[in-house]
PyMOL Python script that loads the backbone (N, CA, C, O; Angstrom):
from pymol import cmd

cmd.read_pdbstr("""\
ATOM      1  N   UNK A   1     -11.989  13.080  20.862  1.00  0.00           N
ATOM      2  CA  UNK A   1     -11.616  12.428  22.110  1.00  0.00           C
ATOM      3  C   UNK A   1     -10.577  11.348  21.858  1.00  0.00           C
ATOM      4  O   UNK A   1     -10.707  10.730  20.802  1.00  0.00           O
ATOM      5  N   UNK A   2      -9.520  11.005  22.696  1.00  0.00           N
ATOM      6  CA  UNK A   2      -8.623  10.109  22.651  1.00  0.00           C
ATOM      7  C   UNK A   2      -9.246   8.665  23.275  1.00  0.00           C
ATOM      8  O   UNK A   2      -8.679   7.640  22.897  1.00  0.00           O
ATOM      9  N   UNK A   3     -10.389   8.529  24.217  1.00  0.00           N
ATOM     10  CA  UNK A   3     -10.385   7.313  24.614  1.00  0.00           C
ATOM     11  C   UNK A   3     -12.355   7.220  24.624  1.00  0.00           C
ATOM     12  O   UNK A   3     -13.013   7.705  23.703  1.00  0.00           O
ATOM     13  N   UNK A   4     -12.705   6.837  25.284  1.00  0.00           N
ATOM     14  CA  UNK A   4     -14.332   6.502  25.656  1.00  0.00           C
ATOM     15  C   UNK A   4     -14.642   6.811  26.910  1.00  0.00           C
ATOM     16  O   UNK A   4     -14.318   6.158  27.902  1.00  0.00           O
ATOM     17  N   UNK A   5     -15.428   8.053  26.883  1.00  0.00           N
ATOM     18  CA  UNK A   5     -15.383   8.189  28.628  1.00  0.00           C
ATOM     19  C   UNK A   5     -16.090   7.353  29.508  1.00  0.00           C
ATOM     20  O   UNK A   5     -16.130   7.565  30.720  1.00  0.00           O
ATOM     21  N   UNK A   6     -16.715   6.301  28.885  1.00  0.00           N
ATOM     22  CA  UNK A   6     -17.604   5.583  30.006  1.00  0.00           C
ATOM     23  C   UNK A   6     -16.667   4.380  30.273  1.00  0.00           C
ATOM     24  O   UNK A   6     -16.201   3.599  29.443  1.00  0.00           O
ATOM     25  N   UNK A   7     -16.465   4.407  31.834  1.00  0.00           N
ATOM     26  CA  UNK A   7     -15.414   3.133  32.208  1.00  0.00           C
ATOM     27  C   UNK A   7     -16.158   1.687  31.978  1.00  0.00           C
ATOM     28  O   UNK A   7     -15.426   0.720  31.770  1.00  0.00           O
ATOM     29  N   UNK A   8     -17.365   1.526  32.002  1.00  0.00           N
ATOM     30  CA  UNK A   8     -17.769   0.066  31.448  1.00  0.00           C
ATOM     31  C   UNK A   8     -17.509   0.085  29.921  1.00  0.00           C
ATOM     32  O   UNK A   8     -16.916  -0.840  29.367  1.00  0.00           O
ATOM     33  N   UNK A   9     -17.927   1.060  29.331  1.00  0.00           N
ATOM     34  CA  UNK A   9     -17.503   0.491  27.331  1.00  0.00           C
ATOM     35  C   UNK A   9     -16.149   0.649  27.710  1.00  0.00           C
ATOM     36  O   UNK A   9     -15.842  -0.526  27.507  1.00  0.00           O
ATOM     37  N   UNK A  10     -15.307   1.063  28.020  1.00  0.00           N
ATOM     38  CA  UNK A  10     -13.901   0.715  27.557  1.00  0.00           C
ATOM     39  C   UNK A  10     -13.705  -0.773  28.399  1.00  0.00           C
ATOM     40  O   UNK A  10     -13.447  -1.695  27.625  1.00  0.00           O
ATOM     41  N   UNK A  11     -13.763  -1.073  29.488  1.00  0.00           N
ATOM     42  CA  UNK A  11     -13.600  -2.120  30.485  1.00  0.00           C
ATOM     43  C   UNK A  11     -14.068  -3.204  29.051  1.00  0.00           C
ATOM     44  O   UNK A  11     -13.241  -3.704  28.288  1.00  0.00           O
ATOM     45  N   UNK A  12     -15.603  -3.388  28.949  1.00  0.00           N
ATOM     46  CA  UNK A  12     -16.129  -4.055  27.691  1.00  0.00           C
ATOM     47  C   UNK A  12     -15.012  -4.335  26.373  1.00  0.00           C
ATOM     48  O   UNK A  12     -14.825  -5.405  25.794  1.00  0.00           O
ATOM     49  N   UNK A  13     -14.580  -3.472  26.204  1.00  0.00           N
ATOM     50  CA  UNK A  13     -13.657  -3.308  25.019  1.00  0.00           C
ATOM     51  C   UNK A  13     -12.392  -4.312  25.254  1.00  0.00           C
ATOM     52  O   UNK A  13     -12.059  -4.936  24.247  1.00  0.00           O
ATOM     53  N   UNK A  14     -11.667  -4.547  26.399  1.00  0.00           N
ATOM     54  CA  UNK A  14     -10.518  -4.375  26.967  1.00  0.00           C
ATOM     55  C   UNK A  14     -10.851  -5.805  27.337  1.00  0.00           C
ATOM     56  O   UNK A  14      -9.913  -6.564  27.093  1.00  0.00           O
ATOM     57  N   UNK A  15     -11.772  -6.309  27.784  1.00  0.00           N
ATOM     58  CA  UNK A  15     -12.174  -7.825  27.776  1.00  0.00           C
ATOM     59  C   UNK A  15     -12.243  -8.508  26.923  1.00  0.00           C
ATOM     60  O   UNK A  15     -11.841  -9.668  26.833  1.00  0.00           O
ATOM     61  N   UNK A  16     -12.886  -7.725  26.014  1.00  0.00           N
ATOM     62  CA  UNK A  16     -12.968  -8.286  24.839  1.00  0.00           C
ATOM     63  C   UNK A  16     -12.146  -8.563  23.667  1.00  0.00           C
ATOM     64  O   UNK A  16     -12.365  -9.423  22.814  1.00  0.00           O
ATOM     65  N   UNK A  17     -10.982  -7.577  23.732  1.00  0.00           N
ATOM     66  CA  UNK A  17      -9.675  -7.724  23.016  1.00  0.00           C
ATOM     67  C   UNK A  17      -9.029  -8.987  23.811  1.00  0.00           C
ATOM     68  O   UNK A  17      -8.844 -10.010  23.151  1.00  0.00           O
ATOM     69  N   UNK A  18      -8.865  -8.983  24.450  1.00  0.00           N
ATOM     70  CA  UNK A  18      -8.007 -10.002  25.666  1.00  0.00           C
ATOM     71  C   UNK A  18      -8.802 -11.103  26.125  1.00  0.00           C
ATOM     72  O   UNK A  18      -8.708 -11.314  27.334  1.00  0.00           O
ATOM     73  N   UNK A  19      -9.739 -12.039  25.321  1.00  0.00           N
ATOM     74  CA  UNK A  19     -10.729 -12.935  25.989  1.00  0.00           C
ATOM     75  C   UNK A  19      -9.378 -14.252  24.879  1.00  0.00           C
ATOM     76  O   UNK A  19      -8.738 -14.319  23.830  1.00  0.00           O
ATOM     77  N   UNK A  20      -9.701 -15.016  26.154  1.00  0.00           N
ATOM     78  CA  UNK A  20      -9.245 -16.163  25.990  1.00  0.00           C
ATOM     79  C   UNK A  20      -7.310 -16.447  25.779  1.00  0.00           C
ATOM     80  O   UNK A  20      -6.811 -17.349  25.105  1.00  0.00           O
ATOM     81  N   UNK A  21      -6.674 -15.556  26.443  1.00  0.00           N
ATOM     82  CA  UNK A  21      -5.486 -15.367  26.477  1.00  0.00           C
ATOM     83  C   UNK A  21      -5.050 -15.797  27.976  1.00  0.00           C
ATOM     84  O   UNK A  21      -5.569 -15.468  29.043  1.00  0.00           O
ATOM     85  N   UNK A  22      -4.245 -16.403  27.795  1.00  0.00           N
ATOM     86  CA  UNK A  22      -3.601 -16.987  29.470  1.00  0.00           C
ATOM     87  C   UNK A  22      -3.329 -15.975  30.137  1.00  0.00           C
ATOM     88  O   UNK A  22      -3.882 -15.659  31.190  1.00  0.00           O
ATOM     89  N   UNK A  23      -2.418 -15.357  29.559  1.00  0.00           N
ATOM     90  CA  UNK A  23      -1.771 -13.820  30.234  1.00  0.00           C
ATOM     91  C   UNK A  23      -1.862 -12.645  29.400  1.00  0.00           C
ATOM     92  O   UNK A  23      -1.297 -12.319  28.356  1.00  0.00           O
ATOM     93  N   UNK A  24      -2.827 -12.034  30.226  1.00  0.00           N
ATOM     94  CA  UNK A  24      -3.401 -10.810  29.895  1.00  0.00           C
ATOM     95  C   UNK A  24      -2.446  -9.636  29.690  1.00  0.00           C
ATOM     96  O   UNK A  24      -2.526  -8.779  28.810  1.00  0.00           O
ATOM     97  N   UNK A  25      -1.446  -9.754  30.741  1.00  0.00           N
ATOM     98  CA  UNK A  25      -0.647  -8.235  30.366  1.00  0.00           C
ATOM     99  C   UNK A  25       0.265  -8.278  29.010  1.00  0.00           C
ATOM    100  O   UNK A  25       0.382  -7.223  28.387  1.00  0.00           O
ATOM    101  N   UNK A  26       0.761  -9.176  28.642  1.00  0.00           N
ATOM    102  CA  UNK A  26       1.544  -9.662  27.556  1.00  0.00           C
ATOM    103  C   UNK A  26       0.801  -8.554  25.899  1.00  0.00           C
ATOM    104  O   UNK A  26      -0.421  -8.504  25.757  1.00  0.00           O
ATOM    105  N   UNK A  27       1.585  -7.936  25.044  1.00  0.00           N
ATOM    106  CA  UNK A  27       1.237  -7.025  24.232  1.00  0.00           C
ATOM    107  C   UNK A  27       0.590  -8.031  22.901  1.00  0.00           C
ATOM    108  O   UNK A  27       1.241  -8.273  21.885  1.00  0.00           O
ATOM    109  N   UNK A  28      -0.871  -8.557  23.172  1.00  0.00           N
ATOM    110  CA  UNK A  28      -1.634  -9.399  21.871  1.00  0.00           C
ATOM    111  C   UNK A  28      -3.139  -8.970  22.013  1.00  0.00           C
ATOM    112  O   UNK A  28      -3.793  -8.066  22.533  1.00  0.00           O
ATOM    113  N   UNK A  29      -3.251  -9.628  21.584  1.00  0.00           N
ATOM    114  CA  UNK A  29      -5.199  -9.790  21.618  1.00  0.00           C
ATOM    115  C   UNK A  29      -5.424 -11.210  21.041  1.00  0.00           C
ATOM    116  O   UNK A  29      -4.741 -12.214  20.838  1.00  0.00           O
ATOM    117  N   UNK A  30      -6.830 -10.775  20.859  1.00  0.00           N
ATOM    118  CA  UNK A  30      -7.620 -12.119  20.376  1.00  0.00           C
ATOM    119  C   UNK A  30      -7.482 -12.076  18.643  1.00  0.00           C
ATOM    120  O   UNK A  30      -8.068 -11.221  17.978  1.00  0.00           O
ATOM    121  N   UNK A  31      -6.808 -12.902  18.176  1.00  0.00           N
ATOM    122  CA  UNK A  31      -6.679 -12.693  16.624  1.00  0.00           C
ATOM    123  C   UNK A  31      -7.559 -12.334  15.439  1.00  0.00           C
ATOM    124  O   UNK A  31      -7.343 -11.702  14.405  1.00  0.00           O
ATOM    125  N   UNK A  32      -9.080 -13.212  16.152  1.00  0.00           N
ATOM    126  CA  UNK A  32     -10.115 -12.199  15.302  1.00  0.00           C
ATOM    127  C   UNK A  32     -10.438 -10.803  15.309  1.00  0.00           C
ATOM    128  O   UNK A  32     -10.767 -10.122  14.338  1.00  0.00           O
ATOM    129  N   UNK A  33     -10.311 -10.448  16.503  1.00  0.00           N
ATOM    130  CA  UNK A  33     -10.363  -9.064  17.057  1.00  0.00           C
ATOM    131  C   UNK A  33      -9.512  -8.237  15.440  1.00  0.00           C
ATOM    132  O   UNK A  33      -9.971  -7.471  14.593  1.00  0.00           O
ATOM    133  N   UNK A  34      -8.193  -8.842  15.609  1.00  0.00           N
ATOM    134  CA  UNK A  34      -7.331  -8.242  14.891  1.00  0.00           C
ATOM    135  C   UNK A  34      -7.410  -7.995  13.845  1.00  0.00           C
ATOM    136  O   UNK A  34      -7.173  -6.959  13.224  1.00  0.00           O
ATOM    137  N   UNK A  35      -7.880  -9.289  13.457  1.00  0.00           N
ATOM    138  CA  UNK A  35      -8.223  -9.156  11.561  1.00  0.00           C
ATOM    139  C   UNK A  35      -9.767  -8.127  11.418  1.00  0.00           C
ATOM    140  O   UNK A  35      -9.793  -7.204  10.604  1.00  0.00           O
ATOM    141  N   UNK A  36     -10.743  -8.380  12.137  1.00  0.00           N
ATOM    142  CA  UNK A  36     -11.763  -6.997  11.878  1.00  0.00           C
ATOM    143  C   UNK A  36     -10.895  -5.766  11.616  1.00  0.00           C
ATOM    144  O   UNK A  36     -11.037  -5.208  10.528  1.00  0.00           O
ATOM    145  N   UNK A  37      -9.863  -5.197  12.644  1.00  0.00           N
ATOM    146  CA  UNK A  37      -9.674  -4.360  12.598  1.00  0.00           C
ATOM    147  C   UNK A  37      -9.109  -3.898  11.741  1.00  0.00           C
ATOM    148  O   UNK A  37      -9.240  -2.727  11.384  1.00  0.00           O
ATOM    149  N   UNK A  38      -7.945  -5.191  10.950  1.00  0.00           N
ATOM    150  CA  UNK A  38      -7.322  -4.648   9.727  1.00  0.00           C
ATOM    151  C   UNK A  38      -7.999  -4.465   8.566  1.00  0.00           C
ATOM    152  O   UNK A  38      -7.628  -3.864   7.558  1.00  0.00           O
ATOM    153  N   UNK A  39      -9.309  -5.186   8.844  1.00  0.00           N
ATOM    154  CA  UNK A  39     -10.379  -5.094   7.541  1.00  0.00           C
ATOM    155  C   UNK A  39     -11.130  -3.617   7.615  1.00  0.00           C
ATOM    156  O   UNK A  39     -11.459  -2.837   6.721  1.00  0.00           O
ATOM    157  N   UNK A  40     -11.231  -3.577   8.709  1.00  0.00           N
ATOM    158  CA  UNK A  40     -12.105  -1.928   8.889  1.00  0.00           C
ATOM    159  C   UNK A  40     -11.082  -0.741   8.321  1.00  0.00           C
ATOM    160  O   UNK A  40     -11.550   0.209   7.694  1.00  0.00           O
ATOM    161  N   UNK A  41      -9.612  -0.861   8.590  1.00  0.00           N
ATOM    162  CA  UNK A  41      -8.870  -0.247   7.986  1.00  0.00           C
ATOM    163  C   UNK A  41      -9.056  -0.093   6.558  1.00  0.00           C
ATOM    164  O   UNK A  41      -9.630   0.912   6.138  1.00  0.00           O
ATOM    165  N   UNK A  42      -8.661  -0.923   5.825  1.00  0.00           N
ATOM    166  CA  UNK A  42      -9.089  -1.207   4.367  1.00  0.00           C
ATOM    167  C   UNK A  42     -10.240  -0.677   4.096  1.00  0.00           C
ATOM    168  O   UNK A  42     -10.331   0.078   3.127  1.00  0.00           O
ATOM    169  N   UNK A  43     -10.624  -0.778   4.373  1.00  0.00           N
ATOM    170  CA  UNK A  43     -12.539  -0.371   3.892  1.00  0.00           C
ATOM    171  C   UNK A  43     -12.445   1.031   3.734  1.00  0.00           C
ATOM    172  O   UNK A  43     -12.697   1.644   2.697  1.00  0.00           O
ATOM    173  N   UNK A  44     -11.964   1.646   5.117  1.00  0.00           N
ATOM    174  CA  UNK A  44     -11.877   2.974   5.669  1.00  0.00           C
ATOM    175  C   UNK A  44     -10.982   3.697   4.754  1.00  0.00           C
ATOM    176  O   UNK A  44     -11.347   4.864   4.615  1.00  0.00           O
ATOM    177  N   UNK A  45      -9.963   3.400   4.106  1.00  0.00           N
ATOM    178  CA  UNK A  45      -9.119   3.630   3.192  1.00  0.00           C
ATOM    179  C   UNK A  45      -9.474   4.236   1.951  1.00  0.00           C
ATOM    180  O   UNK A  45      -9.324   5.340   1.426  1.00  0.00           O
ATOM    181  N   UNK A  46     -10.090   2.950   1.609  1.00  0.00           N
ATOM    182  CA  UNK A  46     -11.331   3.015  -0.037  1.00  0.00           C
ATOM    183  C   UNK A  46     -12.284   3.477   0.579  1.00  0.00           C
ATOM    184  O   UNK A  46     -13.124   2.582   0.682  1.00  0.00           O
ATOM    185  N   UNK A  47     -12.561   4.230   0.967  1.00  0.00           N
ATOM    186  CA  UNK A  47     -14.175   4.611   1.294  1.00  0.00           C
ATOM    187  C   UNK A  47     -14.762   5.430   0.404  1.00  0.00           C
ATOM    188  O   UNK A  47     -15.919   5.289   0.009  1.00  0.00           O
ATOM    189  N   UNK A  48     -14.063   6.232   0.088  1.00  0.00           N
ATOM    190  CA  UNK A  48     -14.297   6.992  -0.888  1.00  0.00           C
ATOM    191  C   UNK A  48     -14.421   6.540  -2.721  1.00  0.00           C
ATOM    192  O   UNK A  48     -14.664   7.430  -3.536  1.00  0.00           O
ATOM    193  N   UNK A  49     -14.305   5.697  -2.980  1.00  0.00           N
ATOM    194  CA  UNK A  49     -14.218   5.481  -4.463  1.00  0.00           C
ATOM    195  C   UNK A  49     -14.935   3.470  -4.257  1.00  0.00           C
ATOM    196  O   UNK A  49     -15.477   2.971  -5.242  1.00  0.00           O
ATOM    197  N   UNK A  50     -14.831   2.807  -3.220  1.00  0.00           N
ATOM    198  CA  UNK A  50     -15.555   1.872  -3.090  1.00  0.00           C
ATOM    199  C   UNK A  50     -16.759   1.426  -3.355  1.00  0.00           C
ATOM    200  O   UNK A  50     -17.297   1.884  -2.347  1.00  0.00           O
ATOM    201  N   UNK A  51     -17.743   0.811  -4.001  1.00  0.00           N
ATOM    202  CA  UNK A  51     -19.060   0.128  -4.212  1.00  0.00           C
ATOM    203  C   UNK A  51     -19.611  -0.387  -3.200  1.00  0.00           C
ATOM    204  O   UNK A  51     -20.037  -1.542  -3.213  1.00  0.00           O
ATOM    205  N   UNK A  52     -19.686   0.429  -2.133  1.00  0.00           N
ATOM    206  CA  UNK A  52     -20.360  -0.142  -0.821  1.00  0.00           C
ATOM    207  C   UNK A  52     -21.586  -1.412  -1.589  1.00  0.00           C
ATOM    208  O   UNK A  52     -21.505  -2.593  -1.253  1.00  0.00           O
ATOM    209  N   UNK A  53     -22.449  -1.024  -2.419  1.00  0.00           N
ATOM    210  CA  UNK A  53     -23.694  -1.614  -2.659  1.00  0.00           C
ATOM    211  C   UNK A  53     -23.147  -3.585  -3.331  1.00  0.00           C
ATOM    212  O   UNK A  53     -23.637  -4.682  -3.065  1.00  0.00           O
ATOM    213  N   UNK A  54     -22.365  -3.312  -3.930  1.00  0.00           N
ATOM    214  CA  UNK A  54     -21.400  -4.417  -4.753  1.00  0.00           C
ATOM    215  C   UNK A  54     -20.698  -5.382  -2.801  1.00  0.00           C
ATOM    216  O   UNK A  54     -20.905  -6.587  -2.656  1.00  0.00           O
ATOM    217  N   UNK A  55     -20.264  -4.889  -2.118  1.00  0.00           N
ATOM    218  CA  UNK A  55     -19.435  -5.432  -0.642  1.00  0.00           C
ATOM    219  C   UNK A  55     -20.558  -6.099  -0.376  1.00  0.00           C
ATOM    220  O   UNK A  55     -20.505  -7.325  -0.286  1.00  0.00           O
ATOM    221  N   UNK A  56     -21.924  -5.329  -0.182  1.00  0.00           N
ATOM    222  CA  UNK A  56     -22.727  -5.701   0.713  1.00  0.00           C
ATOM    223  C   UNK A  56     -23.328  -7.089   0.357  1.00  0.00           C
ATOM    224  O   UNK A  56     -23.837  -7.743   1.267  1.00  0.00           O
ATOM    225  N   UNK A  57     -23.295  -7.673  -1.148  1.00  0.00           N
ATOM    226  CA  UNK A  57     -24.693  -8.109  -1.376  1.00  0.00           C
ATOM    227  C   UNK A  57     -23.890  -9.704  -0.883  1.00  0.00           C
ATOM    228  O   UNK A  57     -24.433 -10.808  -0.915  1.00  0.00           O
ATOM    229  N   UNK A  58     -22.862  -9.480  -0.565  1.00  0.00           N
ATOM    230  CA  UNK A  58     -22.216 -11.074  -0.010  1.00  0.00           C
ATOM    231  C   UNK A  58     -21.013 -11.289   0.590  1.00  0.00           C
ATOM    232  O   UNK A  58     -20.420 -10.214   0.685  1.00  0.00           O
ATOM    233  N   UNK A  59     -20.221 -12.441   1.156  1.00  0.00           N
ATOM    234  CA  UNK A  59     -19.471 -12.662   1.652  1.00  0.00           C
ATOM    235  C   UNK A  59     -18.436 -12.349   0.818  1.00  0.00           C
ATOM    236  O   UNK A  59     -17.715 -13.344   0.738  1.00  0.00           O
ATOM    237  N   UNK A  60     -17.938 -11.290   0.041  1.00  0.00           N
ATOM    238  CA  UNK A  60     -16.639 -10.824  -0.850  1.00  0.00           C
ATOM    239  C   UNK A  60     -15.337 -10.037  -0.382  1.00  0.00           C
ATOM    240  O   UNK A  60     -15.417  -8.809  -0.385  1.00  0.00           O
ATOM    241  N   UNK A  61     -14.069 -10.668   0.045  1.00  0.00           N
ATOM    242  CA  UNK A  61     -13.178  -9.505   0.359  1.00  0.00           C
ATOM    243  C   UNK A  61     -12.856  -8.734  -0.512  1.00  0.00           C
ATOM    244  O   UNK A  61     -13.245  -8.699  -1.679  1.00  0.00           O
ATOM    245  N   UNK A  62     -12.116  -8.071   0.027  1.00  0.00           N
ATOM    246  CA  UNK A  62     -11.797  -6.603  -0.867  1.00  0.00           C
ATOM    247  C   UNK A  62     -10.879  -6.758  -2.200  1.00  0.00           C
ATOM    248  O   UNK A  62     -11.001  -6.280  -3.328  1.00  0.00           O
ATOM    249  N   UNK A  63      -9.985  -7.553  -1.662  1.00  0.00           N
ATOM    250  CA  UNK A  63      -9.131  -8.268  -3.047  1.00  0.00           C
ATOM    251  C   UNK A  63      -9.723  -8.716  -3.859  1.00  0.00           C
ATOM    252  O   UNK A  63      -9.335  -8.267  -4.938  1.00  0.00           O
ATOM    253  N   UNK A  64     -11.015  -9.849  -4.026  1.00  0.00           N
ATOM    254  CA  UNK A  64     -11.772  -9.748  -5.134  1.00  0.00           C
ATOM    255  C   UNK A  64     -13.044  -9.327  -5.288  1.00  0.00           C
ATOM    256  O   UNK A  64     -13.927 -10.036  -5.772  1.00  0.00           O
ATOM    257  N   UNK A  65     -13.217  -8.065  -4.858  1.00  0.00           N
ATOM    258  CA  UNK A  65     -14.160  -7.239  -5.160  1.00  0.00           C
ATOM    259  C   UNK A  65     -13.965  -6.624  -6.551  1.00  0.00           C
ATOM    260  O   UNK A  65     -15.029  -6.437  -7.140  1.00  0.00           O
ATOM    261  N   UNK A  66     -12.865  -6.268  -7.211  1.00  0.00           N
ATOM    262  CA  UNK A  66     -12.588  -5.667  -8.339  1.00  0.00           C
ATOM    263  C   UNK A  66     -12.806  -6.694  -9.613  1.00  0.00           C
ATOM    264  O   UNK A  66     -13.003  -6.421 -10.798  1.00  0.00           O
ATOM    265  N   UNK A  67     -12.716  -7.810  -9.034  1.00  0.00           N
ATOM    266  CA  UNK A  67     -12.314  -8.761 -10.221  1.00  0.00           C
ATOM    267  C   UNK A  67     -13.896  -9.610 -10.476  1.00  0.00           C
ATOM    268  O   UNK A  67     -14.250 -10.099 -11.549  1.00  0.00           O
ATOM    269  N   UNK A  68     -14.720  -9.620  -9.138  1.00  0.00           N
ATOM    270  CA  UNK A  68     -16.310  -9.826  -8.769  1.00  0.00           C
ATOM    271  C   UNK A  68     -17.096  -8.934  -9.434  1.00  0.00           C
ATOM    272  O   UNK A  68     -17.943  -9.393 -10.201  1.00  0.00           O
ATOM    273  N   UNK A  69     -16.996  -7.783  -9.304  1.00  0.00           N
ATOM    274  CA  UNK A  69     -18.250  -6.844  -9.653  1.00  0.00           C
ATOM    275  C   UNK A  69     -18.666  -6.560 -10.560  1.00  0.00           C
ATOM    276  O   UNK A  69     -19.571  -5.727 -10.600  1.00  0.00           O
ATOM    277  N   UNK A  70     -18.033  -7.303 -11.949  1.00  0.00           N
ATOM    278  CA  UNK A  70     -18.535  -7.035 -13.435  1.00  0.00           C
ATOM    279  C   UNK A  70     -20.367  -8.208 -13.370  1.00  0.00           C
ATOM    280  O   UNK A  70     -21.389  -8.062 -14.040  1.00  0.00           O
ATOM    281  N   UNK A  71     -20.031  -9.262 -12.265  1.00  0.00           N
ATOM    282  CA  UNK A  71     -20.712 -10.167 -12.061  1.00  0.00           C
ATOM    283  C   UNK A  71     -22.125 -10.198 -10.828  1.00  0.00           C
ATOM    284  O   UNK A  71     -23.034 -11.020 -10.707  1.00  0.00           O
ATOM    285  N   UNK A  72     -21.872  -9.168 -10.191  1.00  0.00           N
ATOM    286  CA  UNK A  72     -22.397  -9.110  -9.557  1.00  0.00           C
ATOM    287  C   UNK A  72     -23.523  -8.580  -9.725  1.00  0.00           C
ATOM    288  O   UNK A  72     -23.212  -7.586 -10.380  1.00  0.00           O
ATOM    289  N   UNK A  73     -25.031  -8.529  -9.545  1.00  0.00           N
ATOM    290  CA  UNK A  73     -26.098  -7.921  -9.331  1.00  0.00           C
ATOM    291  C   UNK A  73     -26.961  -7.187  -7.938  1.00  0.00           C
ATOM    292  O   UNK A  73     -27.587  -7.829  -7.094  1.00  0.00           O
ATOM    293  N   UNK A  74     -26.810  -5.836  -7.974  1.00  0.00           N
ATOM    294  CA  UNK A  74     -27.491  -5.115  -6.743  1.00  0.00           C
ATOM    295  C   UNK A  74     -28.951  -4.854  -7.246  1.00  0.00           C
ATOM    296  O   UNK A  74     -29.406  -4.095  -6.390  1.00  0.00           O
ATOM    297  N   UNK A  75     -29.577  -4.997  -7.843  1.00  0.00           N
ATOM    298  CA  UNK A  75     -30.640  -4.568  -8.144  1.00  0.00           C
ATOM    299  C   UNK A  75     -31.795  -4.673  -7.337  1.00  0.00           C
ATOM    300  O   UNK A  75     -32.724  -3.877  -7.203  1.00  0.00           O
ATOM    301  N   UNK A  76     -31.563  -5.966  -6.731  1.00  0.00           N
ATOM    302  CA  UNK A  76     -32.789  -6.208  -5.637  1.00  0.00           C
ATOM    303  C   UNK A  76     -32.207  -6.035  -4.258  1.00  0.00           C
ATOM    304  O   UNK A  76     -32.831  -6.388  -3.258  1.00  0.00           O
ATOM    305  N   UNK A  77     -30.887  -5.432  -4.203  1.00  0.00           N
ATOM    306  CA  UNK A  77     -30.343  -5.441  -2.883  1.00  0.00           C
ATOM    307  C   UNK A  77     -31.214  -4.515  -1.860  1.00  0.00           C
ATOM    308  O   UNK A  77     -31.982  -3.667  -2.312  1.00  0.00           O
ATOM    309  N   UNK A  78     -31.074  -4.695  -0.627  1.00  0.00           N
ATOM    310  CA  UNK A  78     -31.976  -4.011   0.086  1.00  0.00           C
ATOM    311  C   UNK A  78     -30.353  -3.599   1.270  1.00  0.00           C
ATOM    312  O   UNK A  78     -29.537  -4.375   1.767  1.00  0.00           O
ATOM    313  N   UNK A  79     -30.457  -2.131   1.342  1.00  0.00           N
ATOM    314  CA  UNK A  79     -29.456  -2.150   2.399  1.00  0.00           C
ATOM    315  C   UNK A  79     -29.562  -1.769   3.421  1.00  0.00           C
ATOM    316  O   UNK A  79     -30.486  -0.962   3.317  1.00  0.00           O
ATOM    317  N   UNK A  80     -29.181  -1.777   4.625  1.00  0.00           N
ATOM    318  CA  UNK A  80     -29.567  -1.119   5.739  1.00  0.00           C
ATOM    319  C   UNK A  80     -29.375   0.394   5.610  1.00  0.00           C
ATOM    320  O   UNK A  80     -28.715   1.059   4.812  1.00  0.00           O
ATOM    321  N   UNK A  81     -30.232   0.765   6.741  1.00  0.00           N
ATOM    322  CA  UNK A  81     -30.788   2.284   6.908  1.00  0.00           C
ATOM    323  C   UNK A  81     -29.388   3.206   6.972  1.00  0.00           C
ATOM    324  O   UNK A  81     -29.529   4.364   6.577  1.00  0.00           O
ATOM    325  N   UNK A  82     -28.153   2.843   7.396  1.00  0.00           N
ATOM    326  CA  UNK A  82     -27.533   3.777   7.822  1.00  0.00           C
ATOM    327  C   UNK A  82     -26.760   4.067   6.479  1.00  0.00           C
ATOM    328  O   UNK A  82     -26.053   5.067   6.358  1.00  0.00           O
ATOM    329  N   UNK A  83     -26.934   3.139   5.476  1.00  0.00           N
ATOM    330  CA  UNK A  83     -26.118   3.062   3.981  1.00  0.00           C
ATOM    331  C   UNK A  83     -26.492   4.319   3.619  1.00  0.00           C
ATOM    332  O   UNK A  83     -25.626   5.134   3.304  1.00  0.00           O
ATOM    333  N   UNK A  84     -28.235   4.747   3.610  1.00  0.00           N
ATOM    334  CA  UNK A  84     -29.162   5.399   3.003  1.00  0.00           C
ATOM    335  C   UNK A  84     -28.281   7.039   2.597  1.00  0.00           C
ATOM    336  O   UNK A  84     -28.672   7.673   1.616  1.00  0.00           O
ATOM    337  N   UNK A  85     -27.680   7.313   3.040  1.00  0.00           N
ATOM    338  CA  UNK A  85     -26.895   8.618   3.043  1.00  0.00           C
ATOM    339  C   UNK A  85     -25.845   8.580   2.406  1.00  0.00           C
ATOM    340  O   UNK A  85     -25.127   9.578   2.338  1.00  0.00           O
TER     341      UNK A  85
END
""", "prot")
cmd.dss("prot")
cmd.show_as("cartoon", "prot")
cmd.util.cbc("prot")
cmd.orient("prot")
């Protein structure tokens, strides 16, 4: 599908990109908005060869995730259910 067929989640969406902007029609968003998204990119990128278990166990970006993980310990990590797969 190209969009979300339910007109409240997209409406939701569309507020929510555009909260706290004077003028709405103008081509921006909300800047946090933005940076999730460039982070979800990244992630989405490496997904395949990434240490999901190593990301999770703390506040680490991706830039020093490589240079972190000799240090890091998952052993007692507990991850959510949807990791499980």
């Amino acid at each position: 599908e190209i969009f979300v067929r339910d007109e409240k989640i997209r409406w939701d969406a569309c507020v929510q990109c555009k909260r706290g902007l004077v003028f709405t029609a103008c081509r921006s968003a909300f800047g946090k908005d933005q940076c999730y998204l460039a982070g979800a990119i990244q992630i989405l990128e490496r997904r395949r060869s990434l240490d999901f278990r190593a990301l999770y166990c703390g506040k680490i970006s991706l830039r020093d995730l490589d240079r972190l993980e000799p240090f890091i310990n998952t052993n007692d990590l507990r991850l959510p259910i949807f990791f499980q797969d």
